[in-house]
Structure formats: structure tokens, C-alpha cells
C-alpha positions in Angstrom: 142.3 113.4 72.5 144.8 114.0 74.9 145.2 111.5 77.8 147.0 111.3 81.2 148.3 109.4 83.9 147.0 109.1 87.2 148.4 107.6 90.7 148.5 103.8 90.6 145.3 101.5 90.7 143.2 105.0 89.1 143.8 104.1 85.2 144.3 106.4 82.4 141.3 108.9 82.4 140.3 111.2 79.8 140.4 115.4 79.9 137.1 115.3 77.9 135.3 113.4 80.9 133.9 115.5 84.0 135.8 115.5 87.4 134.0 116.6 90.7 136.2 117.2 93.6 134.8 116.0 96.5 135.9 115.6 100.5 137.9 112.5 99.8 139.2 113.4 96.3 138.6 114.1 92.7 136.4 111.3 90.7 136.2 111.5 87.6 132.7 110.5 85.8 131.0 110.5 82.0 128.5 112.2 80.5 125.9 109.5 78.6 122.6 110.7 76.9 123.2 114.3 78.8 123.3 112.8 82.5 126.5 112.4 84.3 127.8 109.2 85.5 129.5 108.3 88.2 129.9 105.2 89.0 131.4 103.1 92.3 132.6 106.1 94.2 133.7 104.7 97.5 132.0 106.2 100.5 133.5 104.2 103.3 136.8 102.1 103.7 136.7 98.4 102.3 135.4 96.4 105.0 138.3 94.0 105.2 141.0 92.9 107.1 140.8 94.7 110.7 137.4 96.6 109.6 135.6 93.4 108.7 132.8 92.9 111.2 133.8 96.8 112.4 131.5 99.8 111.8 132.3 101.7 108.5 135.3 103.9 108.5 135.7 107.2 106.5 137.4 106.5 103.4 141.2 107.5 103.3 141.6 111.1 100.6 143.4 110.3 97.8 145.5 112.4 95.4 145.0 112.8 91.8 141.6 112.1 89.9 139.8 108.7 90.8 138.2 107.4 87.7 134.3 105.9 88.4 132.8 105.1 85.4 132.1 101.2 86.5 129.9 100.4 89.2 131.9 99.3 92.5 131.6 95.6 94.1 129.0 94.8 95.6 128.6 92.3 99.1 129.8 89.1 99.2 126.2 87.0 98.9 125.3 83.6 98.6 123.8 82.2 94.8 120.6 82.0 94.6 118.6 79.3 92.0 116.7 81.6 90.0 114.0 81.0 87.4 115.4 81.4 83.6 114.8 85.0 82.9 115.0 86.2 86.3 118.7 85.5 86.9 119.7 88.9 86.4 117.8 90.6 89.8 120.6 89.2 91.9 123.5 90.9 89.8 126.9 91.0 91.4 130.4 92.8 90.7 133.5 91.2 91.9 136.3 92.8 94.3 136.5 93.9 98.5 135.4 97.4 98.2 132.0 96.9 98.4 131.1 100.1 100.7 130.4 102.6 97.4 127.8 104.3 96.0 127.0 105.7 92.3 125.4 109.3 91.2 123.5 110.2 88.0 123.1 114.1 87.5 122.1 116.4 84.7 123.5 120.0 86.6 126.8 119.8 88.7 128.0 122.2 90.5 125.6 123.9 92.9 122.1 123.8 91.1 119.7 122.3 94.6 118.3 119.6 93.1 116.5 117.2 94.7 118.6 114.2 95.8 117.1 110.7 96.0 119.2 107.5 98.1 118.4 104.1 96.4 118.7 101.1 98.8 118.2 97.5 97.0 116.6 95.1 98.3 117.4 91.5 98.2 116.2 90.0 101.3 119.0 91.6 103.9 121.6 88.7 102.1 121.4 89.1 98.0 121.0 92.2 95.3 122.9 95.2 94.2 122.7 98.3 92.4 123.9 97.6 89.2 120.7 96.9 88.1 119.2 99.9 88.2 119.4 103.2 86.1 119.1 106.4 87.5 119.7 108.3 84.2 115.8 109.1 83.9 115.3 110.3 87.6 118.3 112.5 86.5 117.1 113.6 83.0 114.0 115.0 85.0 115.8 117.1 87.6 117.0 114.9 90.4 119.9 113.8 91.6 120.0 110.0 91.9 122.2 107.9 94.4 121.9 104.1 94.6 124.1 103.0 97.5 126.1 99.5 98.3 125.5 98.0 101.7 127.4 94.7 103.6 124.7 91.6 103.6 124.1 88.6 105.3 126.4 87.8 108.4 128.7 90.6 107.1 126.0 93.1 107.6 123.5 91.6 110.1 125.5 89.3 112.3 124.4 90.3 116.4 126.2 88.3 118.8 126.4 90.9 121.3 129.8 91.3 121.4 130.2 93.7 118.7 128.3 96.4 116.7 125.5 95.4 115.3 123.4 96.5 112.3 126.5 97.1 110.6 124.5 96.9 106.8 122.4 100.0 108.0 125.2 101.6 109.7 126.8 101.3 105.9 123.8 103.2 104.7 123.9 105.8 107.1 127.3 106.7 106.0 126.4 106.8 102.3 123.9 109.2 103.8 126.0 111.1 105.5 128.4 111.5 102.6 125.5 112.8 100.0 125.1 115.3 103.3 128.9 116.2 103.0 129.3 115.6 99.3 126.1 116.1 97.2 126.1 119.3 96.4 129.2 119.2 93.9 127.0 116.9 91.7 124.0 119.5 91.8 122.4 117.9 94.6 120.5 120.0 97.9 121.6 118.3 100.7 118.8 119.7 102.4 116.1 117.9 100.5 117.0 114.2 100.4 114.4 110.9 100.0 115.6 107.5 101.2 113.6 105.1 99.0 114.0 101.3 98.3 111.9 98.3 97.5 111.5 95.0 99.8 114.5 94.8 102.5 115.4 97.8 101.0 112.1 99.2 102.0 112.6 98.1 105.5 116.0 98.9 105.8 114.4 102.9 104.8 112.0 102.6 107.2 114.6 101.3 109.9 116.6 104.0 109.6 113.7 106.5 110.2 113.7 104.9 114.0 117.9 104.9 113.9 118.8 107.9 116.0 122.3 108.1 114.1 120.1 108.8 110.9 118.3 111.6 112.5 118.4 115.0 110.1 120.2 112.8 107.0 117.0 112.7 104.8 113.5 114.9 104.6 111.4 111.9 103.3 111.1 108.0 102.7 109.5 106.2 100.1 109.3 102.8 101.3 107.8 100.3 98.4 106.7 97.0 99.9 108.0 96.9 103.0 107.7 99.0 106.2 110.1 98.6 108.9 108.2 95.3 110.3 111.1 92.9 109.6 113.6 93.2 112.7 115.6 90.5 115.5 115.3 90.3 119.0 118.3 90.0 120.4 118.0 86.9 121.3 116.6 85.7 117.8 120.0 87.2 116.5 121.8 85.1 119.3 120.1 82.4 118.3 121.1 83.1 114.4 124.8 83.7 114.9 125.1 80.4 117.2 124.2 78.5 114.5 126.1 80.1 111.6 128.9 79.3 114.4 128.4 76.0 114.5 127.9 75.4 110.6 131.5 77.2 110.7 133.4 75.0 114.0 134.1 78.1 115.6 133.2 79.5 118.2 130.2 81.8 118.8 132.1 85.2 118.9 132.5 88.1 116.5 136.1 87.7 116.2 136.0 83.7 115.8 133.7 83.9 112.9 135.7 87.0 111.6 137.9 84.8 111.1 136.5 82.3 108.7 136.8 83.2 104.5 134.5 85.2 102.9 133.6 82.1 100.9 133.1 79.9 104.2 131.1 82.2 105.8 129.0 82.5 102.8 128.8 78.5 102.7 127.7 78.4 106.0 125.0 81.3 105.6 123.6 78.5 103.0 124.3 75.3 105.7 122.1 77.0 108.3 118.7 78.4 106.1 117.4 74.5 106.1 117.8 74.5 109.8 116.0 77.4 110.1 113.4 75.8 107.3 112.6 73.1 109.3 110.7 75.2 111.8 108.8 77.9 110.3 108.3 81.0 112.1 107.2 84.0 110.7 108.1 86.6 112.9 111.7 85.4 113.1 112.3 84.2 109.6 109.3 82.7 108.0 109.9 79.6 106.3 106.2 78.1 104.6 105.6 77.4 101.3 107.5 79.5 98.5 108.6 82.4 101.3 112.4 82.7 101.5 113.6 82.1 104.9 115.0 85.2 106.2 117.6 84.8 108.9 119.1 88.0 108.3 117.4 91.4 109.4 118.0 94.7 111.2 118.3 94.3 115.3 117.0 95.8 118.1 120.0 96.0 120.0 119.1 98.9 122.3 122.1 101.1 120.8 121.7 101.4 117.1 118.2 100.5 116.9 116.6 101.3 120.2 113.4 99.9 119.3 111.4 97.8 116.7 110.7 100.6 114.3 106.8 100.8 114.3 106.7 101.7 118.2 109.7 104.1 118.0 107.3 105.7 115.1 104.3 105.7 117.2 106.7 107.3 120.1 107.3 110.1 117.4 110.5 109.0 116.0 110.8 110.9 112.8 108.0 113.1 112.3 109.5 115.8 110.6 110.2 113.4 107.7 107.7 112.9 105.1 106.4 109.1 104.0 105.2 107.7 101.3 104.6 103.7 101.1 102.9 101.2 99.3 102.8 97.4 98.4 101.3 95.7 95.2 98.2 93.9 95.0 99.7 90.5 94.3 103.3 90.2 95.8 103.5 86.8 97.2 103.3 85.6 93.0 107.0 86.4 92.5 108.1 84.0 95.0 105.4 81.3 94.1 104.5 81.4 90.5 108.3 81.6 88.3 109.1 78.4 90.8 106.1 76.1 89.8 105.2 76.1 93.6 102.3 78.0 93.2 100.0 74.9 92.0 101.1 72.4 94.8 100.3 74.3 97.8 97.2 72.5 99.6 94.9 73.1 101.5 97.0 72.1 104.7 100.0 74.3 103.3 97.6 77.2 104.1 96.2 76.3 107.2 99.3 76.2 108.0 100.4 79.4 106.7 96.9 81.0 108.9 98.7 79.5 111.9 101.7 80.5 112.0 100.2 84.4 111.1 98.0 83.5 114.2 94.7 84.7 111.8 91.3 83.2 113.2 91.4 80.2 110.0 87.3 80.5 109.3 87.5 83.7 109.2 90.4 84.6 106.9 89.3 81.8 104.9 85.8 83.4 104.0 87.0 87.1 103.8 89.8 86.0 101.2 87.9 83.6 98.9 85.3 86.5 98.5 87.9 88.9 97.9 89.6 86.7 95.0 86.3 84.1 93.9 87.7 81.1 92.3 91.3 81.3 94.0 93.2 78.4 94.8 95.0 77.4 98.1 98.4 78.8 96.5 96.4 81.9 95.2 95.2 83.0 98.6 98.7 82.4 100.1 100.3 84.7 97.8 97.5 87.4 99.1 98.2 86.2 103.2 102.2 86.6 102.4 101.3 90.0 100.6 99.7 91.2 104.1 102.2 89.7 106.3 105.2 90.5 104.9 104.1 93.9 103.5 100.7 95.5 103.7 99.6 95.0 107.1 102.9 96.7 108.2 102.3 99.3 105.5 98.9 100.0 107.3 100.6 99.9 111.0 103.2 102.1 109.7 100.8 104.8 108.0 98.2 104.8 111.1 100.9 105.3 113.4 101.5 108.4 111.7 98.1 109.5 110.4 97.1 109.0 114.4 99.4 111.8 115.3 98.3 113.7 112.3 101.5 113.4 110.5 100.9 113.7 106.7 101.7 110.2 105.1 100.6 109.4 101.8 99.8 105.5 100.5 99.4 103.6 97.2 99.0 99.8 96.0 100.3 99.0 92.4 97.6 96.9 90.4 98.6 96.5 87.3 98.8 92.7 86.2 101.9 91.4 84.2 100.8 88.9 81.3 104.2 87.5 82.2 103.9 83.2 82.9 100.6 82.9 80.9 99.4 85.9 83.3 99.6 84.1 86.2 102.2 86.4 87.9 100.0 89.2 88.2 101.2 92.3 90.2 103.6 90.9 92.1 106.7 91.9 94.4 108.9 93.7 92.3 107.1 94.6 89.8 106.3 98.2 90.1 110.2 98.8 90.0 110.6 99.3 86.1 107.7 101.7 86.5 109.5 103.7 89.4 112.8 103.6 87.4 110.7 104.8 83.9 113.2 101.5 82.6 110.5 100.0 80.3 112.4 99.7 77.5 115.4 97.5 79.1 115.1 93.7 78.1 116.0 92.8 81.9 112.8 93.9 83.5 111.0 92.7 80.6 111.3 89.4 82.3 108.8 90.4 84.4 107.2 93.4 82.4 106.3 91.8 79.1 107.8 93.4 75.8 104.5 95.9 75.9 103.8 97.3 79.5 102.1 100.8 79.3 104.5 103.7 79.4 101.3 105.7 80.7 101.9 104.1 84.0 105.6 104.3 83.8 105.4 108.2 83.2 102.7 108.4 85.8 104.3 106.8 88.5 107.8 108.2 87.8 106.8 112.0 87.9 104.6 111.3 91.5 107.8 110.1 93.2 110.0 112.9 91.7 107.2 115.5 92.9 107.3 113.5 96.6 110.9 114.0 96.7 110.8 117.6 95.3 108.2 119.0 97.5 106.3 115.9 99.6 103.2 115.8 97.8 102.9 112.8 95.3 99.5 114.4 94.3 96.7 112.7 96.0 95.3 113.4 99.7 96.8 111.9 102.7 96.1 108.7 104.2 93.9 109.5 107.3 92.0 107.0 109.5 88.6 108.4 107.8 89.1 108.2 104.4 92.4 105.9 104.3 92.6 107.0 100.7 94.9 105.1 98.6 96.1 105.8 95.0 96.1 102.8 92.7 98.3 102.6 90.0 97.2 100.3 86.9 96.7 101.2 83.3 94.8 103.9 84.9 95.8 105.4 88.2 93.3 106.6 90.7 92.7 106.9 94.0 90.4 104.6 96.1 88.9 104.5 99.7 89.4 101.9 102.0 90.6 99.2 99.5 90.6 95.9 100.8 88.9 96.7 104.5 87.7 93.4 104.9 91.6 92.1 104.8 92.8 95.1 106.5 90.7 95.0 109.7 91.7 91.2 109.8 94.6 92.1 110.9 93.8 94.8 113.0 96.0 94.0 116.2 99.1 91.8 114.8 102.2 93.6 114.0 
């Protein structure tokens, strides 16, 4: 098979392969199992030199073909101690460009499918999107895009001397080149979803109150997480001074710019038991297996006008169609694979009710007669499932079912048998499902070797019909009926699940 040459720092590349032109260049893909593959296309500028800390820049055109058949770098990001058989969720790729993106399609060239925009989560300073597959989206009629974003201080950092929100301002220029680009991989740039799962969740639902994002995507799928998860600027003051200080710099954009990429990560590590020592959820939580979160998107007034759920209330995107949900058991990921789960007392808990400022006799009877039998670190996992995720869901979908704005809701049931079936359906979980990735040994970490493909198939076709046309194929969440579909071995949809827990947090967003 004939092969040629190509500019330096593009490789040899093969005629046989397929090359799309798009408004930087050619890039050059493969075709596996019928999809086409292309893999860490650069949508932005390396964020280096000059441009670290700086606002992405349009990528510079190059001449020639631009092979993408690996997937690009991703952020710089601390290591995290993971469980044996987790270690993989936190996959990383080497190198400076890490502003790039990667597209599965089964139809170049100007077909209109429907696009979908992948944003990983990670907890706004870890993840990537090597891990995930978009051949099957792709084999049934999508156009998938999973999407690269600048973590941690890189991303997040808000002194007030600089841009900040530079992470979401990433994604917004992935978006903005599926707008300009998407179309020569078979995409309709027209009909786009933002989806993603934890901080990517909230970074989706961020961006629906992010006026720069305004007319970039049609709808948001926004699994386990909601927005809810955003700084004050003060709180991101507060943040950056310290990361300062764990530097010996001085607290200013350029001062810290300075520092390594391996310092600064170092540092992001010095300052999280600082932040440990006093918990606070609605700046970075911090009890008892809950990752401390120092950073998150920030209301700076320019990028981010406004926290997210009031700029939705206000009306901010209402011409985009949502579709959100949280599983039944997410604080179990964080609690069960670390062995914390059994030593969490009674104290740890009335702690936790505390610091989520819940009326502790209350929440105390309405969640043991929800779960009968449950121990202190059993109920936690539940009141770290409605902090973190479902009582924002709920905020998020009444805001919009309020105005009469369709929004539709779902909770993921099914129970992995996974650490002697203690880990239940937990954070993460329903990702495999989403993906229809059953079969790959990673997620079977968390899966089990026999998970039901029912539910897989299930799920999988209700998000590609949300994408393709904004009905997932059960009613609306209204503030009658609040029907929400649950997914387990069987899916179905129920009323009202969980009011008890719900209305207990009626009030506290």
C-alpha cells in the first residue's frame, strides 16, 4: 500500500485511511468496525508558554494532512490513590497540547446527523476522554465528540486579575468548532447535545447559564450533576491565595504562571488538606469519604454572570432541551472501594446533617425509613447523593418545569454486585450503560462480568432519541406528577420517587 510523507511532526499516513478537510486543515482518521475515527484533533492552541493562564486561542491552519488516529493529551492533573481495579477512570496521555477533541462517525460528508459533545468528569482537577468509546453512539447514527478541557489551577484558577473559568471557556471552543467544523464528519450543526457525568455534568449545565455558549447546542444531558457546584469570588480568592502560598509566590496570575506545570500540580495537592481541615460543603466539602473540591466554575460576573440555577430560573437557556438524572446510590463509589464506608459513626453523620444545615431528627427518621437497617455510612452515601447531586437535579428541573419548559428526569437503580454487592448504584455507574461499553473489561470493574445488556440497549437508544429529536420517551417532569423514569433491570417510570427526601430539602440550594 502506497505511503507518503507529510510536513514534519505529522508522520507517514496512509492513502487507504480517510482525510476530512476541515477550517484548520486536513486530518486524517481510520475507519474501525465501520465508524470513523479521529482521534486528538486540536481545536484550540496548546495552552503554554504566553497562552497558559490566557483564554483559548484559535488553533494556527496547517498544510498537508494531520494524522489523528491517537487520542491527544490530556490536562496536566494531580495522581490520585485509587482502589485496585479502579485505576483506570483517571486515564492520562502525555504531551502540552491538551486543548483537542476526538470524533467517531459512521457518514462523512454532509449526512445531518445528530452530534453529541462528551465532557468528562473528574471532579474539575482529574479524568479524560480516553476512556470512553463513541464507536456505538456512532454505529447508531450520531456523531460523537468527547472534548479535552484544562483542570485544576490551569482551568479554574480566579484571582481576579485574569480570565477566569478558563476550563469552560475550553469547552466553549470545542463547541464552537463542532459549530464551524462538524458537518464534514456528517454531523448537523444545528442539532447538538452537550452531555457529561459528575463535573462534567456541571460543567454542561454551567455552560447553559454562560452567555458565550448561547446558540452552541439544542440540548443537555446532564448525568449526576446540575450546575450546583460553583465559587464566589471570594471563595476563588480565597483558593488561589493559598495555592500561592503553597507555591512562595505571590498571589497573582502571572506569579503563579510562572511556576512548573509539575509545581503547580504539587501545590494543588499541598493545599486540599488545608482545605480538609475545615469542611464546608458549599465551598468544597471535605466529610467523610467526599473528595474535597477546591476547584469549580466561578461566578465572576463576566463569564458566568450568575450561579447557574438563578440564571435558569431568570430564563437563561430555555430554548434548549434538558434531560438529567442521578443514581440511587452515588455516594457508594467514594465510600465503599476505600473501606471507609464501615467506620463512619454516628458523629461522622451528624456532622455531615450539619454542615448540609438539615434539621438532624428529622433527616434522621425520614432516611432510616427509606433504607431500614442502614448504617451511619449507608445513610451518608444517600445525604452525599442529595447534596451533591439530586437535590440540585430537582432545583434545576423545577426551575424549568415552573416556567413550563419541557425537561425530562431519570434516576439509575440498578445495583452492581461489585465489592460483595455493597457498591450498589453508585456514581459512575450508569456510564458503561450510556456508552452501550458492557463488554469492555475496564468498566467491568465496576459492572461485574454479567450486567444486563437489556438496560445497556435501553438506556443507549433513549439518549440517542433525546439528542435526535428531545424526547427520551417518557412524559416530562412537571410539579404534579414529577414523573421520573427508572432504569434497572427493568426501566419504568415512577411518580414522586423519594418525596419524603426530596421535600427535605425543599429550600437549600
Amino acid at each position: 500500500m502506497r505511503r507518503v510523507s507529510t510536513p514534519a511532526g505529522y508522520g507517514e499516513v496512509d492513502r487507504a485511511d480517510l482525510a476530512v478537510a476541515t477550517h484548520s486543515g486536513t486530518v486524517l482518521g481510520r475507519t474501525e468496525d465501520n465508524v470513523h475515527v479521529f482521534r486528538g484533533i486540536p481545536y484550540a492552541m496548546p495552552p503554554r508558554g504566553p497562552l497558559r493562564f490566557q483564554p483559548p486561542r484559535p488553533v494556527e491552519p496547517w498544510t498537508g494532512v494531520r494524522k489523528t488516529v491517537e487520542f491527544g493529551p490530556t490536562a496536566a492533573q494531580p495522581s490520585f490513590a485509587l482502589p485496585a481495579g479502579l485505576d483506570e477512570f483517571y486515564p492520562t496521555v502525555d504531551g502540552n497540547g491538551c486543548l483537542n477533541l476526538n470524533v467517531w462517525t459512521a457518514d462523512l460528508g454532509h449526512a445531518g446527523l445528530p452530534v453529541m459533545v462528551w465532557i468528562h468528569g473528574g471532579g474539575f482537577d482529574g479524568g479524560g476522554s480516553s476512556i470512553y468509546d463513541g464507536s456505538r453512539f456512532a454505529r447508531d447514527g450520531v456523531v460523537l465528540v468527547s472534548v479535552n478541557y484544562r483542570l485544576g489551577a490551569e482551568g479554574f484558577l480566579a484571582l481576579g486579575d485574569g480570565t477566569a473559568n478558563l476550563g469552560l471557556l475550553d469547552q466553549i471552543a470545542a463547541l464552537e468548532w463542532v459549530r464551524d467544523n462538524i458537518a464534514a464528519f456528517g454531523g448537523d450543526p444545528g442539532n447538538v447535545t452537550v452531555f457529561g457525568q459528575s463535573s462534567g455534568a456541571m460543567c454542561a449545565a454551567t455552560l447553559l447559564a454562560m452567555p458565550a455558549a448561547s446558540g452552541l447546542f439544542r440540548r443537555a444531558i446532564l448525568q449526576s450533576g446540575a450546575g450546583n457546584f460553583v465559587q464566589t469570588p471570594e471563595t476563588a480568592r480565597h483558593v488561589g491565595q493559598l495555592l500561592a502560598e503553597a507555591l512562595g509566590v505571590q498571589p497573582t496570575q502571572e506569579a503563579i504562571a510562572s511556576a512548573s506545570p509539575a509545581l503547580l500540580l504539587e501545590a494543588q495537592m499541598d493545599l486540599m488538606p488545608q482545605l480538609a481541615l475545615r469542611p464546608d460543603p458549599r465551598r468544597w466539602n471535605g466529610e467523610p469519604g467526599a473528595r474535597v473540591t477546591a476547584w469549580q466554575p466561578v461566578v465572576d460576573g463576566r463569564t458566568l454572570p450568575g450561579r447557574p440555577i438563578d440564571l435558569v430560573r431568570a430564563g437563561a437557556s430555555a430554548n434548549v432541551d434538558v434531560l438529567l438524572g442521578t443514581n440511587t446510590e452515588e455516594g457508594r463509589l467514594s465510600l465503599v472501594p476505600s473501606g471507609e464506608l464501615e467506620a463512619v459513626t454516628e458523629k461522622d453523620l451528624a456532622t455531615a446533617m450539619r454542615l448540609y444545615e438539615l434539621p438532624a431528627e428529622r433527616a434522621s427518621a425520614i432516611y432510616r425509613r427509606g433504607a431500614p437497617g442502614a448504617g451511619p455510612g449507608d445513610i451518608l452515601a444517600l445525604l452525599q447523593r442529595d447534596w451533591w447531586y439530586r437535590a440540585p437535579a430537582y432545583r434545576l428541573a423545577e426551575a424549568r418545569a415552573v416556567s413550563g419548559v419541557p425537561v425530562h428526569m431519570y434516576e439509575f437503580a440498578w445495583r452492581s454486585p461489585r465489592f460483595d454487592g455493597l457498591l450498589g448504584a453508585c456514581h459512575f455507574l450508569e456510564v458503561p450503560f450510556v456508552f452501550d461499553v458492557l463488554d469492555d473489561p475496564r468498566f467491568q470493574a465496576l459492572t461485574g462480568e454479567e450486567p444486563p445488556q437489556s438496560l445497556a440497549d435501553t438506556m443507549h437508544a433513549s439518549w440517542i432519541a433525546f439528542a435526535t429529536h428531545g424526547d427520551p420517551g417518557w412524559p416530562h417532569y412537571d410539579l404534579q406528577e414529577r414523573t421520573v423514569m427508572r432504569f434497572d433491570t427493568f426501566a419504568s417510570p415512577v411518580r414522586d420517587p423519594w418525596s419524603a427526601e426530596r421535600e427535605l430539602w425543599d429550600g437549600i440550594d
